[in-house]
NUMIBA-931192 format. One record per residue (C-alpha): residue in three letters; x, y, z. Coordinates in steps of 0.02 Angstrom, whole numbers, padded with zeros to 5 digits, always signed. Layout:
% NUMIBA-931192
alaXYZ;...
***
This chain:
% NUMIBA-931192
unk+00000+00000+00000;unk+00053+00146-00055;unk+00109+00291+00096;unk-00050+00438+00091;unk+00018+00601-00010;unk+00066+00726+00112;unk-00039+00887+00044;unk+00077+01038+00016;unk+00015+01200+00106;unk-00017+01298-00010;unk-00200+01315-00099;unk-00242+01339-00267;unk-00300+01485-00328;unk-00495+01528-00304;unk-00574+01492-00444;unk-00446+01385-00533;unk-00518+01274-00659;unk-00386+01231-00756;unk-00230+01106-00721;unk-00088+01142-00613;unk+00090+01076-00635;unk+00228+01050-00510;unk+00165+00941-00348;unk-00023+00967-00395;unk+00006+00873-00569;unk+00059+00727-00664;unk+00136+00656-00548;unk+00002+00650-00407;unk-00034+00753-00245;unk+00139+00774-00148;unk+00220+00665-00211;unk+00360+00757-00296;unk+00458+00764-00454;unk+00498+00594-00535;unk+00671+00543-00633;unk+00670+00610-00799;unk+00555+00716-00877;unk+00389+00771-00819;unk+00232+00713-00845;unk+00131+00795-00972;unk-00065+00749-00916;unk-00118+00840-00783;unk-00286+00877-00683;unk-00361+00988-00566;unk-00322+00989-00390;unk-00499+00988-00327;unk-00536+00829-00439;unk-00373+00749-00378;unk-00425+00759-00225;unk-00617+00677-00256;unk-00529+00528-00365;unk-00410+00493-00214;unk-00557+00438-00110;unk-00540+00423+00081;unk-00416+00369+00183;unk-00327+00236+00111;unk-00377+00290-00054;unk-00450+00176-00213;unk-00408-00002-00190;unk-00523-00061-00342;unk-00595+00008-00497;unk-00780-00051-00568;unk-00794-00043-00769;unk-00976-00056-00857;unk-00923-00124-01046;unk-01070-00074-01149;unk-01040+00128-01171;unk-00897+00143-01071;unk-00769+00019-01135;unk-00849+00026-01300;unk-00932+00159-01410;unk-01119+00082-01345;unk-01153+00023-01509;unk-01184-00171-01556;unk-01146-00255-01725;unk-01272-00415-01740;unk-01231-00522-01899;unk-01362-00610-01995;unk-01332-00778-01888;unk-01337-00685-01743;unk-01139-00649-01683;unk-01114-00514-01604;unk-00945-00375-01639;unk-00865-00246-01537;unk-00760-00133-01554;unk-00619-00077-01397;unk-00501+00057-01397;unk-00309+00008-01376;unk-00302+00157-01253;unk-00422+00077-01136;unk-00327-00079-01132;unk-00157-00003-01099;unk-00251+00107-00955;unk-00329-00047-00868;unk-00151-00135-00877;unk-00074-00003-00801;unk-00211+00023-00662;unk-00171-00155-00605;unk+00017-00129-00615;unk-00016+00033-00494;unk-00109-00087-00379;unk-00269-00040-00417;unk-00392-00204-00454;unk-00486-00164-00601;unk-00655-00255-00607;unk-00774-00287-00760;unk-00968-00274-00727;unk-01053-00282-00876;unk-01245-00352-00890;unk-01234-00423-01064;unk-01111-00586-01091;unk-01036-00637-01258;unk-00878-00725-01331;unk-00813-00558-01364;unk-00793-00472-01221;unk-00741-00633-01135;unk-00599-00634-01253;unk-00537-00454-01211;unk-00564-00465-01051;unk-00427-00641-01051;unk-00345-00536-01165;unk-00325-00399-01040;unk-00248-00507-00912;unk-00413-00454-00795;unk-00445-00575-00645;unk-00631-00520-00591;unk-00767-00499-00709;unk-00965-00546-00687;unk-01044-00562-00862;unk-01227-00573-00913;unk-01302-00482-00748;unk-01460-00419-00707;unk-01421-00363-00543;unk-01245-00268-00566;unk-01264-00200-00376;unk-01260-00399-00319;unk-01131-00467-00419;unk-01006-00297-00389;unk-01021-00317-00191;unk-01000-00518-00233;unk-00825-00460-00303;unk-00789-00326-00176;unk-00813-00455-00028;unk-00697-00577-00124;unk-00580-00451-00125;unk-00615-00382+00036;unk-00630-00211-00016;unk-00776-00088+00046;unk-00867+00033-00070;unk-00769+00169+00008;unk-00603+00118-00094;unk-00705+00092-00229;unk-00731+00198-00395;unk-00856+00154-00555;unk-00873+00226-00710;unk-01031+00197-00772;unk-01153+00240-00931;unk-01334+00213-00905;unk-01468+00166-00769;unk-01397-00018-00725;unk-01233+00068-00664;unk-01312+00212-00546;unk-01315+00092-00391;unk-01145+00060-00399;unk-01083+00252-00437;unk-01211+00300-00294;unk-01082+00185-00158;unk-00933+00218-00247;unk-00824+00355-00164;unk-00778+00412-00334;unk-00873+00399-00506;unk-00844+00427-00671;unk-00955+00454-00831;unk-00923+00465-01018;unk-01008+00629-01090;unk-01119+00521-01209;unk-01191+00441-01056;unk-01368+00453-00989;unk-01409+00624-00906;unk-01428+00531-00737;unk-01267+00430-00756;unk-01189+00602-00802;unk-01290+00682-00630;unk-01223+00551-00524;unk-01037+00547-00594;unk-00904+00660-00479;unk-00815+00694-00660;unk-00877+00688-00821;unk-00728+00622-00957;unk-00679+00732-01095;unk-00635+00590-01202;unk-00802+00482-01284;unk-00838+00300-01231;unk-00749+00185-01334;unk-00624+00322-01377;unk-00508+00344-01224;unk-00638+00361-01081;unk-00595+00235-00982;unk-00415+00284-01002;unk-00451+00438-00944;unk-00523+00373-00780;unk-00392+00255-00760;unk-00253+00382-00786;unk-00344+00491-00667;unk-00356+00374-00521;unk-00157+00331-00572;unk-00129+00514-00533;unk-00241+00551-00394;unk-00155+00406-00300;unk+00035+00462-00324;unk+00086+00323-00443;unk+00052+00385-00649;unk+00240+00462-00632;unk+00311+00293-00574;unk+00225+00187-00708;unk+00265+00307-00831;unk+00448+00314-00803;unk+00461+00114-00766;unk+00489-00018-00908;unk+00351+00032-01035;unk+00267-00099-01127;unk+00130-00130-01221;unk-00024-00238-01234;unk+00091-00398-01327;unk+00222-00361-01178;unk+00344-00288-01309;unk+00467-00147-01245;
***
């Protein structure tokens, strides 16, 4: 477990609503400058601070598939298979989550061959496939895990996902989501569903807990494990 990020005392200015470098930035809250150059993403300091959650901060992070991971859109073929389409970014993101010890956790209420495969793909351990209930089978996961709702964060698309972003201590929304996903979400993403969304909630929670510079200046490699 990563040590809590000692706050520096100094505020941001009132008002501020655009990034700050330096220890509010890249490279998480306190936690100083990293070897070699500095990180380029950056967010806000007051949305740093929601995406660190509590305490000991985010220990796991819940992913809808359906309009989050994907663009919401389903391709049916004549004999009925089913296509997706998932963004590279995404997968790198949820890698790289799990390398910063964050457990990322698929939730997703409709189950095919697809999305099974990505999800192997991906490396992921957890997933619950084909759900009605997404509230039951995400605190059948969490208690697995032994993880509470307050070190949990969600990003979520539609009406399914809203009990799960209502417990989470932080959650996230794609701006093409439903207006009530989008009301309950503590940020909306810039980036679309399917197009970097969940990599920009995954980056996010890398930052907020201290450890984006780290990964980013460790051996970087992608999806196939090639440098």
């Amino acid at each position: 477990m990563d040590e809590a990020p000692t706050l520096p005392l100094v505020a941001a200015p009132k008002g501020h609503e655009g990034p700050l470098r330096g220890p509010w930035g890249a490279a998480g809250l306190g936690s100083g400058p990293a070897p070699g150059a500095v990180p380029a993403l950056t967010f806000p300091p007051e949305l740093l601070l929601a995406a660190r959650g509590p305490g000991e901060g985010i220990a796991a992070a819940i992913f809808d598939v359906d309009g989050v991971l994907t663009d919401g859109r389903v391709y049916i073929g004549e004999h009925g298979e089913m296509f997706k389409a998932f963004s590279t970014l995404d997968g790198q993101g949820l890698k790289l989550l799990a390398q910063g010890g964050i457990v990322p956790i698929v939730v997703t209420g409709r189950d095919s061959p697809g999305v099974r495969r990505r999800v192997s793909d991906l490396g992921l351990a957890h997933a619950a496939y084909g759900v009605a209930d997404k509230l039951a089978a995400s605190e059948a996961l969490l208690a697995g895990l032994g993880v509470d709702w307050s070190r949990v964060a969600v990003i979520g698309d539609d009406w399914p996902d809203l009990p799960l972003m209502q417990r989470a201590a932080f959650a996230c929304a794609p701006p093409g989501a439903h207006v009530e996903a989008r009301a309950a979400a503590h940020h909306v993403t810039t980036a679309a569903a399917g197009f970097g969304a969940a990599r920009e909630f995954c980056d996010l929670l890398l930052v907020a807990a201290g450890r984006y510079a780290r990964l980013l200046h460790g051996p970087l490699r992608s999806l196939d494990g090639a440098r």
